[in-house]
N, C-alpha and C positions, 0 to 999 in steps of 0.2 A: 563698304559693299554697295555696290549699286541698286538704287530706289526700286527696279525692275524685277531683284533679284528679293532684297528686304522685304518688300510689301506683302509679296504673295506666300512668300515663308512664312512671314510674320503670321499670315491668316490662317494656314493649315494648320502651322503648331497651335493657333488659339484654337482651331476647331477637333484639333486632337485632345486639347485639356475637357474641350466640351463635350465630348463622345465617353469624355471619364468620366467626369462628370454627371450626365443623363444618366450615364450605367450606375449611380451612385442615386439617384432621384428615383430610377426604376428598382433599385432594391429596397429603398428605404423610405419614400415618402407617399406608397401608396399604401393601403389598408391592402390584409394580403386575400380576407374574404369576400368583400365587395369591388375590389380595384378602386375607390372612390381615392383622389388626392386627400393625402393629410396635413390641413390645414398649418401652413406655416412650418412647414417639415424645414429643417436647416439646409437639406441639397436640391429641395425647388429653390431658397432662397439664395444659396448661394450659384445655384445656375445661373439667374438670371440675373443678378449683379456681373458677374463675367460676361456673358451674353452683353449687356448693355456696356459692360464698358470695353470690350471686344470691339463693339459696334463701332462706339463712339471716337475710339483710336483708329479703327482702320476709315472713319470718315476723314477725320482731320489730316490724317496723315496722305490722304490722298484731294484733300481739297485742293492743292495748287495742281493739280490735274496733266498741265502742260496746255499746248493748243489743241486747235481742231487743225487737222489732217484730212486729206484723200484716203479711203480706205485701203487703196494698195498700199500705201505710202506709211499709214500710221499700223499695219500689223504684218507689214512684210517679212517673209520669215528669214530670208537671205542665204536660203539652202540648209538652214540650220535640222542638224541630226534629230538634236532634242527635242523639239517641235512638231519632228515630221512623225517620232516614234511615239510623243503623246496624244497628239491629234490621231491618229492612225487606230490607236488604243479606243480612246474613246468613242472613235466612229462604231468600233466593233461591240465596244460594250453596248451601245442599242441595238446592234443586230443581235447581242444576247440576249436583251430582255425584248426583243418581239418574239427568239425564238422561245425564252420560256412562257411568255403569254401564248403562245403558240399550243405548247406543252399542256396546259392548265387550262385553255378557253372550254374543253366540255364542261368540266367543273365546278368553272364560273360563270358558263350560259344556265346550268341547273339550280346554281342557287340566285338568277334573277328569275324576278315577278315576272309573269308573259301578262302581255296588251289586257288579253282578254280577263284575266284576271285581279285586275288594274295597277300590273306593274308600268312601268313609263316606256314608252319608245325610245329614249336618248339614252338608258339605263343599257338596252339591249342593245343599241349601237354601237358605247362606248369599247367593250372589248375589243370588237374588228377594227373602229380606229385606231386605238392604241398600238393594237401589229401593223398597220400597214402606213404609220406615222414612223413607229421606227424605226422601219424599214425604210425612207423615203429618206428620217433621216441621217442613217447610214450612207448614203448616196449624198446626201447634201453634205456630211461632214466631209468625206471624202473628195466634192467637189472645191469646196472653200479649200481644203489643204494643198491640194496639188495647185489652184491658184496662189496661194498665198509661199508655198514652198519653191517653184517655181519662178515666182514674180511676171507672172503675167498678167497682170494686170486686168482683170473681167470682174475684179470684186463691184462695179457699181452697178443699184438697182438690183441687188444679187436675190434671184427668187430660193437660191438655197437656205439664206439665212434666215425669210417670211418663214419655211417650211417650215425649222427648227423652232419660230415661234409657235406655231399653229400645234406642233406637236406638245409643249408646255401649256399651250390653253387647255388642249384638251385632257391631258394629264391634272390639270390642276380641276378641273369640274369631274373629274374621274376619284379623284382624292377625297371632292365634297361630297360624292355621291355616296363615298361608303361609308363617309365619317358624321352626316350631319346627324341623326341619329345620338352620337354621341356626347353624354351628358359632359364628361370628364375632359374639358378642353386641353388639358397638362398632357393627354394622351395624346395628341396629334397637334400641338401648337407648334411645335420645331419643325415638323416635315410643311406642314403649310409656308412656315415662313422661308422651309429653304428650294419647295416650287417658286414662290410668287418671286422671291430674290433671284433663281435662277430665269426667271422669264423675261423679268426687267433687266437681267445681265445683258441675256441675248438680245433683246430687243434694244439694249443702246448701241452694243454692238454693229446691229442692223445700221442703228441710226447713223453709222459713220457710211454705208453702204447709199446713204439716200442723200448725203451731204449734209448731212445735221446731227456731225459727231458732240459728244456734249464728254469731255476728258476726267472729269470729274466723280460725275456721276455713272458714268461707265466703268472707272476704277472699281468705284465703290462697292457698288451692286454685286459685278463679277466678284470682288472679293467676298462679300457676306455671301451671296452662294458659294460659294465654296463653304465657307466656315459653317451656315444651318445643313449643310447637306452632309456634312461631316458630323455635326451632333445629332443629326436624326440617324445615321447608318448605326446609332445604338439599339434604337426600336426595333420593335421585331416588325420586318418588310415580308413579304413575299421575293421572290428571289428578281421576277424583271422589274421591281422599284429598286431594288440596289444595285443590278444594273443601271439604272438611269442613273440615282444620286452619286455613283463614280463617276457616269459621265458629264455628271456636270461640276463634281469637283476638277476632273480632266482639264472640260473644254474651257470651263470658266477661269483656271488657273494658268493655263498656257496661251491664251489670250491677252491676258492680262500683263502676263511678260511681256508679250510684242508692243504691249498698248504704252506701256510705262518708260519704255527704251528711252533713251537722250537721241534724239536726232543730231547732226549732223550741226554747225554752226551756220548761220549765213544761207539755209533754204528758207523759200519762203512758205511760210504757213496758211493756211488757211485761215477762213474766221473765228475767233476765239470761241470760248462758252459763251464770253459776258456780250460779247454781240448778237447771243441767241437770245438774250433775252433772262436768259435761267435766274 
């Protein structure tokens, strides 16, 4: 079977054992009158041996990475069905979860602090970011596809794929805002690791958009987002965070397809990783 094909199967099924798993850590190794973790419970422990060596196998196995490519060139979708219908998908799941933050924003402007009262300025920002981020990046998802589906070639310097960063930044300081508070780190360890992995996905992704693809490390990332975003979809989310964490199991798996493909014999490449330096 092809490496393209292996890799990113390989991750979903590991982040499906993982999503049993957590459901097995959520029934059984928390106290059920305090929520506090119970120390050394056998499915925190055995989560995170899978978890690590999950990791550790989708590293290696993507260490030979391949080279560095031109953006068009290294995720070109080549008219492909599957591509167009999963991109396409996960464009729209952020346009679900702006419209259910949409849905929900009285709710959650009432239960923040106002100014005067000394709740935070950025506190009461973050909700109207978060809609009008994912709305922005529905537009960019849909821009990079009809690029990339097409093969017209306009993926460099592509301001669509920054957007999609800007959107995980602020999602990710959106995440600490509600969680730092929280004593019980076991309660939101998975969903942090599976923003910051999907942020770093997109963002190496980027990097192939700016001429500083790095094949390796872009595997990588894209796949562990996918797999923590799959073991967090066990938590209980509000409904526009599992719209995202599909879309980044989506976007960061069928990317990754394109990214993994065999080119072509006898083109020539671009500059490796080990010429970046990495």
């Amino acid at each position: 079977m092809r490496k393209n094909v292996l890799l990113p199967g390989a991750a979903l099924l590991a982040g499906m054992v993982g999503f049993a798993l957590r459901k097995w850590e959520l029934a059984a190794a928390f106290e059920p009158d305090t929520g506090l973790s119970i120390p050394g419970a056998p499915a925190t422990l055995v989560l995170i041996a899978w978890s690590v060596l999950a990791a550790a196998v989708l590293i290696l196995l993507t260490r030979r990475g391949g080279e560095s490519r031109p953006f068009d060139e290294t995720f070109a979708a080549d008219g492909s069905p599957l591509y167009l219908t999963a991109s396409v998908v996960s464009a729209f799941l952020l346009l679900a979860s702006a419209g259910a933050e949409v849905v929900t924003y009285p709710l959650t402007m009432q239960s923040v602090l106002p100014v005067e009262e000394g709740g935070s300025r950025l506190a009461m920002l973050l909700p109207g970011l978060r809609i009008g981020l994912c709305v922005l990046g529905f537009v960019c998802v849909l821009a990079v596809t009809q690029n990339l589906y097409r093969g017209r070639g306009r993926g460099r310097e592509s301001l669509a794929l920054l957007g999609l960063c800007l959107l995980f930044c602020v999602w990710l300081i959106s995440d600490y805002q509600g969680r730092a508070a929280d004593p019980v780190i076991l309660d939101y360890a998975y969903e942090i690791f599976a923003i910051i992995t999907g942020l770093l996905g997109i963002y190496f992704i980027t990097g192939y958009s700016f001429q500083t693809g790095k094949p390796w490390r872009t595997a990588s990332l894209c796949l562990l987002g996918a797999y923590f975003s799959l073991v967090t979809l066990a938590d209980r989310h509000n409904l526009a965070d599992i719209f995202r964490y599909a879309f980044t199991v989506l976007f960061l798996t069928s990317h990754t397809v394109l990214l993994l493909r065999e080119h072509p014999a006898g083109e020539t490449p671009a500059e490796t990783e080990v010429s970046h330096h990495v």
